[in-house]
C-alpha atoms as one frame of an Amber mdcrd trajectory, in Angstrom:
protein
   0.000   0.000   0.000   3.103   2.332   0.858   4.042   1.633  -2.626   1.081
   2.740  -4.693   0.652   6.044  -2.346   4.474   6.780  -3.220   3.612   5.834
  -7.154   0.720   8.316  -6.966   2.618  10.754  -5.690   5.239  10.533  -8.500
   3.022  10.339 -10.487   1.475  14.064  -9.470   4.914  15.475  -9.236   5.190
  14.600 -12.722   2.500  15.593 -13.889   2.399  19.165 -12.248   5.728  19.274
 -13.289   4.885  18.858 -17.240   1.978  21.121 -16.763   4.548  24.253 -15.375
   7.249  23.574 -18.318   4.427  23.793 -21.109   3.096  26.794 -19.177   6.471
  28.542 -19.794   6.853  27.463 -22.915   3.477  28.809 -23.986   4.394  32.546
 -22.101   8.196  32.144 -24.301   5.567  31.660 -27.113   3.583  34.589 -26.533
   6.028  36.596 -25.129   7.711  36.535 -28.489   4.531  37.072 -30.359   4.192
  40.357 -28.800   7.450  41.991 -29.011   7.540  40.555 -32.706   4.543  43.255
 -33.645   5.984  46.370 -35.157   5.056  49.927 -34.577   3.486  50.107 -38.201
   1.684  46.949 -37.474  -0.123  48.397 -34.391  -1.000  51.847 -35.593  -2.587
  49.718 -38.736  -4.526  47.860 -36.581  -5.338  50.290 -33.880  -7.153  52.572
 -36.337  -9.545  49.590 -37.555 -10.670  49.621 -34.334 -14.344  50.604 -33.562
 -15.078  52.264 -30.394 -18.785  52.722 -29.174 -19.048  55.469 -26.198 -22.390
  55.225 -24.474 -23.885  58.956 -24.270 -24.060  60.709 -21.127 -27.082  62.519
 -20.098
């Protein structure tokens, strides 16, 4: 019985342990993404966006 509770735990380790590398990996990812965009590229896209103000009365 000692053995399966210390296989289960290994078995979490590991598995919160994959779950925080491909965590990083997807920030590295993103990270990236974002400071790939250009200044051009932003401004283009900025001024296709719509913006609704609600009036005040």
């Amino acid at each position: 019985m000692k053995l399966y509770k210390l296989g289960l735990l290994a078995l979490t380790l590991s598995l919160v342990a994959t779950v925080i590398i491909l965590d990083k990996k997807r920030n590295a990812e993103c990270d990236f993404d974002c400071a790939d965009d250009s200044d051009e590229n932003v401004q283009e896209e900025s001024s296709n966006n719509i913006v609704v103000e609600e009036a005040t009365i």
